[in-house]
C-alpha positions in Angstrom: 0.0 0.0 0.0 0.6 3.6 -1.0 1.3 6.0 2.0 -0.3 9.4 1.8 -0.1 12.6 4.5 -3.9 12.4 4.0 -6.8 10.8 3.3 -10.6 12.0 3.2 -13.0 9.2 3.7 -17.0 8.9 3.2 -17.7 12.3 2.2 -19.9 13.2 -1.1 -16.9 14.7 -3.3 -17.6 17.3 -5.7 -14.8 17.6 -7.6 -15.8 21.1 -10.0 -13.8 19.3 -13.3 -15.5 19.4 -16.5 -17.9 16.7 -16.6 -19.1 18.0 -12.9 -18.3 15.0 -11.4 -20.1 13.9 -8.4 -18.6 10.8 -6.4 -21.1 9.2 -3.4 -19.2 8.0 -0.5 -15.9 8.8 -2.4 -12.6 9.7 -0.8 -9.4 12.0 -1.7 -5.7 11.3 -1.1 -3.8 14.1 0.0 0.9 13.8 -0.3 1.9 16.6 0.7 0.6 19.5 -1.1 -0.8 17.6 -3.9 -3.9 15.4 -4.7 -2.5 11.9 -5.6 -6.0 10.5 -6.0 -9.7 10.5 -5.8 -12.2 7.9 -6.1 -15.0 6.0 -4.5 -14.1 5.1 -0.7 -13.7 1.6 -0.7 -10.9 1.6 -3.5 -8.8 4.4 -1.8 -8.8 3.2 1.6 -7.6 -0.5 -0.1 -4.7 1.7 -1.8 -3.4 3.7 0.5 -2.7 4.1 4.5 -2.3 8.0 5.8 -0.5 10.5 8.8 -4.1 11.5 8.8 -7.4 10.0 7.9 -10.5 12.1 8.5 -13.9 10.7 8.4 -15.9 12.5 6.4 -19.5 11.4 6.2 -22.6 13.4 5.9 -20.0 15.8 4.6 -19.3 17.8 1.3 -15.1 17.4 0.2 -15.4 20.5 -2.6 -12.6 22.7 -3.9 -11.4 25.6 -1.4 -13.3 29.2 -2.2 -11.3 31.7 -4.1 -12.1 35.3 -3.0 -11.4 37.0 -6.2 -11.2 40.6 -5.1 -10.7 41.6 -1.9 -8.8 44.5 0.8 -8.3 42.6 3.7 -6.0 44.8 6.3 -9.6 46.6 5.8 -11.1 44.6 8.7 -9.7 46.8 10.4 -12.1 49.5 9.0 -15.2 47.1 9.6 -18.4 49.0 10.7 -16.4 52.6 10.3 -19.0 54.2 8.1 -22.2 52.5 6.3 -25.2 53.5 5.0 -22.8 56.1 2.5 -22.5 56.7 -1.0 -19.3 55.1 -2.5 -17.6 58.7 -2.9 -18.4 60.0 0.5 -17.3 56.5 2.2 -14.2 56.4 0.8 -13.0 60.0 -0.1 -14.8 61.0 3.2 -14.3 58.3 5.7 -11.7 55.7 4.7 -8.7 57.3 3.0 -8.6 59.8 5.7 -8.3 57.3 7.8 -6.0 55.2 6.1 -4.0 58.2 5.4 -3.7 58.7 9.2 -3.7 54.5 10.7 -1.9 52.8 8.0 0.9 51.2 8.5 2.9 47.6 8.4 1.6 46.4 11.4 -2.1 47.9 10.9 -1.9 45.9 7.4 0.0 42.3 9.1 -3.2 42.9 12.2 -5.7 43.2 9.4 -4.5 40.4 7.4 -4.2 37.9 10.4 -7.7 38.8 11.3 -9.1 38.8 7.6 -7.6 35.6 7.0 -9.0 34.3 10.5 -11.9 34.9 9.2 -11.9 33.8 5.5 -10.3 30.7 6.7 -13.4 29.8 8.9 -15.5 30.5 5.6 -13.8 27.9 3.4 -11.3 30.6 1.5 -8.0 28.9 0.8 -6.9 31.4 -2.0 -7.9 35.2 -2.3 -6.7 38.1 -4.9 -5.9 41.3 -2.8 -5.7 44.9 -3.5 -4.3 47.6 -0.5 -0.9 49.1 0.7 2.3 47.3 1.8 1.9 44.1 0.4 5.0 42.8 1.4 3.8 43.1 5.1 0.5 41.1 3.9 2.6 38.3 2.0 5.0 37.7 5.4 1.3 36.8 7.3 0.2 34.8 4.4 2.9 33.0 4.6 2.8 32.6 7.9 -0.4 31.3 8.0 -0.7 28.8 5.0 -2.7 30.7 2.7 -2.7 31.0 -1.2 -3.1 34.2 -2.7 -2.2 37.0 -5.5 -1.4 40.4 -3.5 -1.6 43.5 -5.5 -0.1 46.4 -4.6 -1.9 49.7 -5.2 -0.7 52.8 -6.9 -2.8 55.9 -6.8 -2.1 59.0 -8.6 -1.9 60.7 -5.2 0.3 60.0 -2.1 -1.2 56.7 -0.3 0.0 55.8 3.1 3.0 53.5 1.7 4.7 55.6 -0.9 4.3 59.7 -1.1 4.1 59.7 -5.1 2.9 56.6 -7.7 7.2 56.6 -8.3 7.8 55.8 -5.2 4.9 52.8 -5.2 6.4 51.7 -8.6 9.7 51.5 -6.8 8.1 49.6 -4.1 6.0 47.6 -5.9 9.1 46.3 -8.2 10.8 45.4 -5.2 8.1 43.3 -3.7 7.6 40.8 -7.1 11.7 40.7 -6.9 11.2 39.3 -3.7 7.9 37.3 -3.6 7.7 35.9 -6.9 9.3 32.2 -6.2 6.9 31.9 -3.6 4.7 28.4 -4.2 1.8 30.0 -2.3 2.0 33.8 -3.3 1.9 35.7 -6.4 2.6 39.6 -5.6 1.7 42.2 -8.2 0.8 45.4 -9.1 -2.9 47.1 -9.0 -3.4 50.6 -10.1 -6.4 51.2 -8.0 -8.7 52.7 -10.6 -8.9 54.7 -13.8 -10.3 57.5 -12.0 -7.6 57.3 -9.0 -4.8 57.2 -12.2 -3.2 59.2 -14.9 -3.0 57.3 -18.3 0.2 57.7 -17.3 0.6 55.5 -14.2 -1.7 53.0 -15.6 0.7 52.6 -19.0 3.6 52.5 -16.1 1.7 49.6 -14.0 1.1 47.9 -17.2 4.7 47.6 -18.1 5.8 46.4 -14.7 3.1 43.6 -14.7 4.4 42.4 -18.1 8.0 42.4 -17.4 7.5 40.2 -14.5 5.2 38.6 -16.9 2.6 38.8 -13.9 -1.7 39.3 -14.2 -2.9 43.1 -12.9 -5.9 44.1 -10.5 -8.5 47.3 -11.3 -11.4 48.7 -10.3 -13.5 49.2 -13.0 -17.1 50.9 -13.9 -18.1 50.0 -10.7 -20.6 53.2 -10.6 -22.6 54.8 -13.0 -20.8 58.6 -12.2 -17.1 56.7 -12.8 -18.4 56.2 -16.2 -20.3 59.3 -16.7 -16.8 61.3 -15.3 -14.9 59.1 -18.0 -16.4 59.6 -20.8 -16.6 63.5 -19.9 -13.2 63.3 -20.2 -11.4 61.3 -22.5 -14.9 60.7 -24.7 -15.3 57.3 -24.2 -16.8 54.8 -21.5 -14.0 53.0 -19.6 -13.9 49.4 -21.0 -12.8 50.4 -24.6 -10.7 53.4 -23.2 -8.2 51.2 -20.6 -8.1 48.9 -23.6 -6.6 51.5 -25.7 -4.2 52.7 -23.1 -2.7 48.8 -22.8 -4.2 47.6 -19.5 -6.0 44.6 -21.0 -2.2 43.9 -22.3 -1.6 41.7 -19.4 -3.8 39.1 -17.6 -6.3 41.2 -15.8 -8.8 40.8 -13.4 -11.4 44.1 -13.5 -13.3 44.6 -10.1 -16.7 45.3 -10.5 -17.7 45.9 -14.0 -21.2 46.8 -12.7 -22.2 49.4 -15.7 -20.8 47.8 -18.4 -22.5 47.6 -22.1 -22.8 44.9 -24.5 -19.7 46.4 -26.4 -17.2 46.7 -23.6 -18.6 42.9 -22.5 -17.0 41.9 -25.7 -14.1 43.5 -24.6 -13.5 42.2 -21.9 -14.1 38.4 -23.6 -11.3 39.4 -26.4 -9.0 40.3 -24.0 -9.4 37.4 -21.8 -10.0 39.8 -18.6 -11.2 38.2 -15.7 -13.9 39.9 -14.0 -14.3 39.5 -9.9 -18.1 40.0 -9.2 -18.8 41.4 -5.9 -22.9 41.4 -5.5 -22.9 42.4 -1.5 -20.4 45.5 -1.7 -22.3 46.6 -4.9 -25.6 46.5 -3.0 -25.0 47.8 -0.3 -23.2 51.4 -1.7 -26.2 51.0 -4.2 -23.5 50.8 -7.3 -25.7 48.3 -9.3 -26.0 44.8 -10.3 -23.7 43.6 -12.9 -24.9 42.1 -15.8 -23.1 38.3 -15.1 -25.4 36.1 -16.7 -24.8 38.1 -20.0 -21.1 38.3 -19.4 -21.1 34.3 -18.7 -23.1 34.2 -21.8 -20.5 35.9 -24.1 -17.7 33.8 -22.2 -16.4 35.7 -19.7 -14.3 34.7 -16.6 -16.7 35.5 -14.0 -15.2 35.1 -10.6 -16.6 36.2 -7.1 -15.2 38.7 -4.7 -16.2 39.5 -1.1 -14.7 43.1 -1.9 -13.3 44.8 1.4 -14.6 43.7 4.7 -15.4 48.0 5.6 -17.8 48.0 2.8 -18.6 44.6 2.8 -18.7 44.2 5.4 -17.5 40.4 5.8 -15.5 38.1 4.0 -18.5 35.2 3.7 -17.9 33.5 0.3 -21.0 31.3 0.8 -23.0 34.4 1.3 -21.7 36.1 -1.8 -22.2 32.8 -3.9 -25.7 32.9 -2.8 -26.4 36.6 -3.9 -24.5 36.0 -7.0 -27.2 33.5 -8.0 -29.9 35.2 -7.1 -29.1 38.4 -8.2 -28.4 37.5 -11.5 -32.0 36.4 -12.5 -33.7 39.7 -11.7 -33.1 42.0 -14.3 -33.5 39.0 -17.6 -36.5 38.0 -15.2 -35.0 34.7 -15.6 -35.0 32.6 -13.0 -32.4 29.8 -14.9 -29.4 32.0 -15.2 -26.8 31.4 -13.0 -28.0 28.3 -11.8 -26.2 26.9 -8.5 -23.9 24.8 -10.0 -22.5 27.9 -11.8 -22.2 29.8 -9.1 -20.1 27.4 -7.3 -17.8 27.3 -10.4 -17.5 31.2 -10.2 -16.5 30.7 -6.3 -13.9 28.1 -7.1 -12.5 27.0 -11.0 -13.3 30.9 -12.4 -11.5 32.5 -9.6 -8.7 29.9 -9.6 -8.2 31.0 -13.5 -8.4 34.8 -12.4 -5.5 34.1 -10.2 -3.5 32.2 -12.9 -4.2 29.2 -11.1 -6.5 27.5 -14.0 -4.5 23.8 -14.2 -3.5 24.3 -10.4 -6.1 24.4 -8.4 -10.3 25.2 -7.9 -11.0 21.8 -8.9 -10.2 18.3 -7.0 -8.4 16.1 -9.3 -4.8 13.9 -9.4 -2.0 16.2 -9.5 -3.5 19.2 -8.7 -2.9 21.3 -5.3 -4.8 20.0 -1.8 -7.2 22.9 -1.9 -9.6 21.6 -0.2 -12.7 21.9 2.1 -15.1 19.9 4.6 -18.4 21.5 5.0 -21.1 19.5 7.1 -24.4 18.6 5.5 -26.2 17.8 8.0 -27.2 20.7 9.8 -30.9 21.1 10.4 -31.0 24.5 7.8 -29.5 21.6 5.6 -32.0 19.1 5.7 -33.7 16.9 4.2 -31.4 16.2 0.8 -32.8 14.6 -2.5 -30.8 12.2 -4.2 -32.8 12.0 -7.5 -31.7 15.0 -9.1 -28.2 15.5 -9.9 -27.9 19.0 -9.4 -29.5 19.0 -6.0 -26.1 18.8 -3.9 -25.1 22.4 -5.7 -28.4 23.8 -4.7 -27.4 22.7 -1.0 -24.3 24.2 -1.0 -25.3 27.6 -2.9 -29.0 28.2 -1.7 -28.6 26.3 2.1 -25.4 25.7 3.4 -23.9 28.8 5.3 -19.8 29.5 6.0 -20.6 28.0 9.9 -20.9 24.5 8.2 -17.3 24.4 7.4 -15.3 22.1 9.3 -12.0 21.7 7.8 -9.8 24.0 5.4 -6.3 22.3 4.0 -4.5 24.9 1.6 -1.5 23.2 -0.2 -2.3 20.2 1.9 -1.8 21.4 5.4 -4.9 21.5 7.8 -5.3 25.5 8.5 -8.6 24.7 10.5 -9.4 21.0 11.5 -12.9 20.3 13.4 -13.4 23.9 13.3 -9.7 25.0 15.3 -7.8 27.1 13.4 -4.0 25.6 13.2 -1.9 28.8 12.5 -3.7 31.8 14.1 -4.6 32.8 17.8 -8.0 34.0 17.8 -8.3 35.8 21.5 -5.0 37.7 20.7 -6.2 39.2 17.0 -9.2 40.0 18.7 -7.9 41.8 21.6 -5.3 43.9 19.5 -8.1 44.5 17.0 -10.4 46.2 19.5 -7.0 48.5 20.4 -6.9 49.3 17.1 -10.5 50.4 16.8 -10.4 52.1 19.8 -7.5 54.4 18.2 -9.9 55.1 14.9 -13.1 55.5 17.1 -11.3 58.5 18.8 -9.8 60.3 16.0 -13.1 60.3 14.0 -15.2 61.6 16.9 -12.6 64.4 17.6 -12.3 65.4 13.5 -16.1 65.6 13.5 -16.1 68.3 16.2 -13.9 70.1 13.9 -14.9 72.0 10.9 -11.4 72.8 9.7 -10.5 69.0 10.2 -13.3 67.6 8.7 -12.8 70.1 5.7 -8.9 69.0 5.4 -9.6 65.5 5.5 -11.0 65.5 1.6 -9.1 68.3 0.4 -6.3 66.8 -1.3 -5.0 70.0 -3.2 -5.2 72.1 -0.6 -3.9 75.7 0.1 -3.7 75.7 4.0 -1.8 79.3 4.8 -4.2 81.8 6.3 -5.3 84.3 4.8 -7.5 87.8 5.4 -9.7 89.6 3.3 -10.6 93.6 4.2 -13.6 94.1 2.3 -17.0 96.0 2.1 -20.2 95.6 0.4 -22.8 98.6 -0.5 -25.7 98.8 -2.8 -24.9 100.9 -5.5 -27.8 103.0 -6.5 -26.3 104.6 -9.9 -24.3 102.1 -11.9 -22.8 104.5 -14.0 -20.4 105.5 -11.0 -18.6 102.4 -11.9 -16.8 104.3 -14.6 -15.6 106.8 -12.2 -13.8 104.6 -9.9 -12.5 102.8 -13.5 -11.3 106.0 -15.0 -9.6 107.3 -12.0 -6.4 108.8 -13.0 -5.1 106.6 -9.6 -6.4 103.0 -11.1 -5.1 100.9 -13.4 -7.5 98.2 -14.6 -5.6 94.6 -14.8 -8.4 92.3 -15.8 -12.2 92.3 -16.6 -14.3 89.3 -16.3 -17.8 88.1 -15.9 -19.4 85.2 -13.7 -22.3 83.5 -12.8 -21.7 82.3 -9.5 -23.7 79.8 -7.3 -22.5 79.7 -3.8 -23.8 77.1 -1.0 -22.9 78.3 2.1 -23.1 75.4 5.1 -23.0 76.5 8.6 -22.0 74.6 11.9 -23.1 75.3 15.3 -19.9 74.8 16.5 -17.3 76.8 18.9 -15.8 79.0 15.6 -19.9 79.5 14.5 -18.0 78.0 10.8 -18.3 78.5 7.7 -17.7 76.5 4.8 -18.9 78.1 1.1 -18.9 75.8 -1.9 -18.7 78.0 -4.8 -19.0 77.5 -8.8 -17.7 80.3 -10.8 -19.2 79.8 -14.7 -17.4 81.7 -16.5 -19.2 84.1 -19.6 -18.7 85.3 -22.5 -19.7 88.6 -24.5 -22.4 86.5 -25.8 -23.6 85.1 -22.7 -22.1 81.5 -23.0 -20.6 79.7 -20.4 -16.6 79.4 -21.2 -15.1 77.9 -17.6 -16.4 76.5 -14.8 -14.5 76.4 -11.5 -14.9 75.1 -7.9 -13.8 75.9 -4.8 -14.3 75.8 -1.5 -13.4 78.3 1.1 -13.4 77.5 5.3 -14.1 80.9 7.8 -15.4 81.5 11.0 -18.7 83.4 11.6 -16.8 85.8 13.8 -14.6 88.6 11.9 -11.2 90.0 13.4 -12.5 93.5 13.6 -13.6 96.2 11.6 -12.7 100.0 10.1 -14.8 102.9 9.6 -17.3 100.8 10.8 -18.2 98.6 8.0 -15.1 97.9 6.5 -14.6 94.4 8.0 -11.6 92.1 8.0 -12.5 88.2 7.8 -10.0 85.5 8.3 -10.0 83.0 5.8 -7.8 79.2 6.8 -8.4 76.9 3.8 -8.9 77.8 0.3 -9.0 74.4 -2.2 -10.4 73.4 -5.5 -13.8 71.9 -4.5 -13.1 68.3 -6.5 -16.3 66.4 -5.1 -19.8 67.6 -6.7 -21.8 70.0 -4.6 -23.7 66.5 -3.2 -20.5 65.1 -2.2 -20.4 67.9 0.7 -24.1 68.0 1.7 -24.0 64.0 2.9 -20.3 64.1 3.8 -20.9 67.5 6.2 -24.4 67.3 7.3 -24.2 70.8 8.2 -26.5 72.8 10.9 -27.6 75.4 8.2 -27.3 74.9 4.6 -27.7 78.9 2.7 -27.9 79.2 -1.4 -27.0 82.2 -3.4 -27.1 83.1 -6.8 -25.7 85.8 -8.5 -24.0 87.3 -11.5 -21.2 89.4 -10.9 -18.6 91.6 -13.1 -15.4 91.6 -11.4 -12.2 93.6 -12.0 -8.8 93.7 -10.8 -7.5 97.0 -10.5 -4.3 98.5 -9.0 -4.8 101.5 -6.7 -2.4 102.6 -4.2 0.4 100.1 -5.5 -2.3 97.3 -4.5 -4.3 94.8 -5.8 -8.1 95.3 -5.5 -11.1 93.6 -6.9 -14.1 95.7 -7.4 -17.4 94.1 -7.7 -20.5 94.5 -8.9 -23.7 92.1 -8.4 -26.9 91.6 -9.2 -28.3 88.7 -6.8 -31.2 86.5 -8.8 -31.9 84.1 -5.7 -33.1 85.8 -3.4 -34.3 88.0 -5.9 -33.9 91.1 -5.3 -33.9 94.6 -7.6 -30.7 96.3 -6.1 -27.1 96.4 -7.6 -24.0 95.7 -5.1 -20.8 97.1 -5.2 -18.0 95.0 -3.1 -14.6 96.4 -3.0 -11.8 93.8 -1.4 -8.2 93.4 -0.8 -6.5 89.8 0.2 -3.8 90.4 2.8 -1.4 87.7 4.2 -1.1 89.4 7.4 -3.3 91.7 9.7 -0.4 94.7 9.8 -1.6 96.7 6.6 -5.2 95.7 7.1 -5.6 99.4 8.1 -3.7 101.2 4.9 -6.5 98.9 2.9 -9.5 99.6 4.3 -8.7 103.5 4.5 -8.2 102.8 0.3 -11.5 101.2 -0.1 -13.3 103.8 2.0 -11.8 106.5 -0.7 -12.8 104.2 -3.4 -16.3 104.1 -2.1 -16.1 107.6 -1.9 -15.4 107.9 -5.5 -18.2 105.9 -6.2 -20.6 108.0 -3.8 -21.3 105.3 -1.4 -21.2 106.5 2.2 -19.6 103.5 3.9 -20.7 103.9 7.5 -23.8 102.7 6.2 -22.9 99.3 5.5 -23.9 96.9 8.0 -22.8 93.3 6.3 -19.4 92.3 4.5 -21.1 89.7 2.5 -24.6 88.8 1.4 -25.1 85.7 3.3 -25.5 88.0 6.8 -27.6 90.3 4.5 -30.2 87.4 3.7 -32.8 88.0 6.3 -32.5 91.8 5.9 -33.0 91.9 2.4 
């Protein structure tokens, strides 16, 4: 007799090869990290002798799950913000945070508790996306998992590398030292076209095929990423990454939740895998990708738990379940993606998206011992029907849950056996997670007592030197006056422009009485067209330094940035006491007067309506010590323009509302 490591006996085996073998009372033969055999019980057990023999009956032996797209240091994040938008979760909530908690040992915690968890689930291999990978692979080693790491590269600084250079740099190092690995495949993922340059993608590209290794994106997972995409480069994603080379190199695409019949086609040319995430989709309201079409057309559909903070688990037999079910809603079809398909996407397709097609995600001789035990017999399991074929997939899919797993082997070592994990201590990730969380928990609650904080987290161009403005506001009863000031043989007139402006001003009843104003400057021309648009967003406090002449104020402005979120973005992410809207059209000019630099001007306000014309006269000053010099300038340049200042109650028009 043969002598194995070990040997699974009595179980139903459901081996996932192409004939969808199903073997009653059968048994697998595990040496080492390879499957030496599998057949009916009675002929193994005569064959061989094993370390290990594990009785198996009223049991399923299948393939281990592969998680095809996943963030797992992100367990970290679990439960931080739900019930979001996708852009105001993660620009608002999660890279802050990452940008403040990330580090080697938040990404080695995370990954010993994500794999803690997947492990439990039936997940011997998983495709991964975050930052310092090579931390991640040390604790997949460690702890006997398979998996393809991808390390992300952003076209702004991510908390592992201060440019996409240095990420590059970082990223070529970690394939130079991973890539003999049996169990690990490290790579490159730039994050998202949205998140890139065509630039950094081309750059990722070439990396991934010099090292001859597959690539991870994000891709059309909302409608607005596709919208924002083809606004600028004029086409929808799909055919434009495929233009700029992505689709070069084994890929697997995250997502692909709006995708078209055209750009499906694409993906099939190109062999691009796509990792189908159903839960994280749902529940940030992306959409429901069109799978049974893509399976259709003969694409690689594999399933993802995505990230475990929008997620917010890593349940494979949870996502296989919505995977099914989803997919016969919009066809109104209640035959595609039957169960047995869906457990192919959870364990052949997502061993081919990870470039382990021939290697594992099916049981058969010679390939790797990925393998799991998952009990049939629990009550929610009961009773089974042995007349039709397919029932044992509908088990598995539509009944069995991830608690019904009872052993994991990954490259034929037990990582959990009767439910005890092997190579991870529980109570200890636990307790250090809750340290963690405790950290997070207190530096969210003390940025959303701060304005100014809250404001810096998304600003990622941000101009943070302080600033003042001495300014005055009047209404200007004769128009004409205008020319006056313009003419004066002490002004010299730099620049003319119109705008229409719509400002939206939110106000917090906080300590500083803040201010934030979000305002879009459309520029027009003589003809009365729109030529620019700008945003930006400006942070004060309701309180102003002091004043001159007695309406001559000086404000104190602290962050000035380009507003790069749409004016929704703010209203969820600040959820402000007050919110005050203002429209108006203004002619501005900057004129030189005194040696300084002045802007003058004039407004007509068409909501709040209101049958006046305003004259503002400003100056921006770095420091409070000429404030004084400037505001006696304005008051003369009032003067000229026959306004009597000390009747001006209000610097801008927001304190004006309720009077007007």
């Amino acid at each position: 007799m043969e002598h194995v490591s070990v040997l699974l006996i009595g179980g139903t085996v459901i081996t996932m090869n192409d004939a969808m073998e199903v073997i009653q009372n059968g048994a697998v033969a595990i040496k080492d990290e390879t499957i030496v055999a599998i057949g009916p019980r009675d002929i193994l057990e005569a064959r061989y002798t094993a370390d290990t023999v594990v009785d198996c009956q009223d049991q399923y032996i299948l393939p281990g799950l592969v998680n095809a797209h996943t963030h797992v240091p992100m367990t970290l994040l679990r439960g931080l913000a739900d019930d979001l938008r996708l852009d105001v979760w993660l620009m608002g909530y999660i890279m802050p945070v990452e940008r403040e908690f990330v580090s080697p040992e938040f990404c080695r915690l995370g990954t010993q508790l994500a794999c803690a968890e997947m492990i439990r689930s039936g997940v011997t291999s998983f495709a991964d996306m975050y930052y310092f990978e090579a931390d991640i692979a040390k604790v997949v080693d460690e702890v006997g998992m398979r998996a393809m790491l991808c390390e992300s590269v952003l076209k702004f600084p991510s908390p592992d590398a201060p440019t996409y250079e240095d990420s590059l740099a970082y990223t070529r190092q970690f394939i130079e030292d991973w890539r003999a690995h049996p169990r690990i495949t490290p790579t490159v993922a730039p994050h998202a076209p949205y998140s890139n340059t065509r630039e950094t993608l081309e750059k990722c590209t070439a990396l991934a095929q010099e090292f001859d290794m597959p690539l991870m994106i994000h891709l059309s997972e909302t409608k607005r990423e596709v919208d924002d995409n083809v606004a600028e480069y004029g086409m929808r994603v799909m055919p434009w990454v495929e233009e700029v080379g992505v689709f070069s190199v084994p890929t697997i695409a995250a997502h692909c939740v709006h995708v078209e019949d055209q750009e499906i086609h694409i993906l099939h040319k190109n062999n691009v895998s796509v990792a189908h995430c159903p839960s994280a989709n749902l529940k940030l309201a992306s959409g429901i990708a069109p799978v049974s079409h893509m399976l259709d057309i003969g694409v690689n559909v594999a399933i993802g738990t995505d990230g475990p903070a929008s997620n917010n688990d890593l349940d494979m037999f949870e996502e296989m379940r919505l995977a099914a079910l989803l997919a016969k809603v919009a066809p109104h079809n209640p035959t595609a993606v039957p169960a047995q398909q869906a457990l192919a996407m959870a364990t052949r397709n997502g061993a081919k998206a990870l470039g382990l097609e021939g290697k594992a995600g099916i049981l058969a001789e010679g390939l790797l011992a990925d393998i799991i035990v998952v009990d049939a017999n629990n009550t929610h399991n009961m009773p089974h029907f042995e007349h039709n074929p397919t029932a044992v997939y509908s088990q598995l899919v539509y009944a069995c849950k991830s608690t019904d797993v009872r052993h994991t082997i990954c490259h034929g070592q037990f990582l959990m056996r009767d439910r005890q994990l092997t190579t991870l201590d529980e109570a200890q990730i636990a307790q250090q997670a809750a340290a963690y969380a405790s950290e997070v928990g207190t530096f969210l609650s003390q940025r959303e007592e701060n304005t100014l904080s809250k404001l810096i987290a998304v600003g990622i161009d941000v101009e943070r030197a302080e600033s003042f403005e001495v300014q005055t506001k009047a209404v200007l009863n004769d128009p004409s006056k205008i020319e006056d000031l313009l003419s004066h043989e002490d002004v010299e007139v730099i620049r003319a422009v119109h705008y229409r402006q719509y400002d939206t001003y939110f106000l917090f009843n906080d300590q500083d009485n803040s201010r934030v104003r979000y305002r879009e400057d459309d520029g027009i021309d003589a003809d009365g067209n729109v030529t620019s648009v700008r945003m930006r967003l400006t942070y004060t406090s309701g309180e102003k330094e002091r004043s001159f002449h007695d309406s001559i104020l000086l404000s104190h402005s602290r962050f000035i940035a380009p507003a790069s979120h749409p004016l929704r973005f703010y209203e969820e992410f600040f959820k402000a006491t007050d919110e005050r809207h203002l429209q108006k059209e203004r002619r501005r000019w900057h004129i030189h007067y005194q040696g300084t630099l002045y802007y003058v001007n004039l407004d007509r306000l068409i909501d709040p309506e209101v049958d006046q014309l305003f004259v503002e006269i400003k100056a921006r000053t770095w420091s409070q010590t000429d404030a004084e010099h400037k505001a006696d300038d304005i008051r003369q340049m009032m003067h000229i323009l026959g306004v009597d200042t000390n009747h001006v109650v209000s610097e801008d028009y927001l304190d004006m509302q309720e009077t007007l």
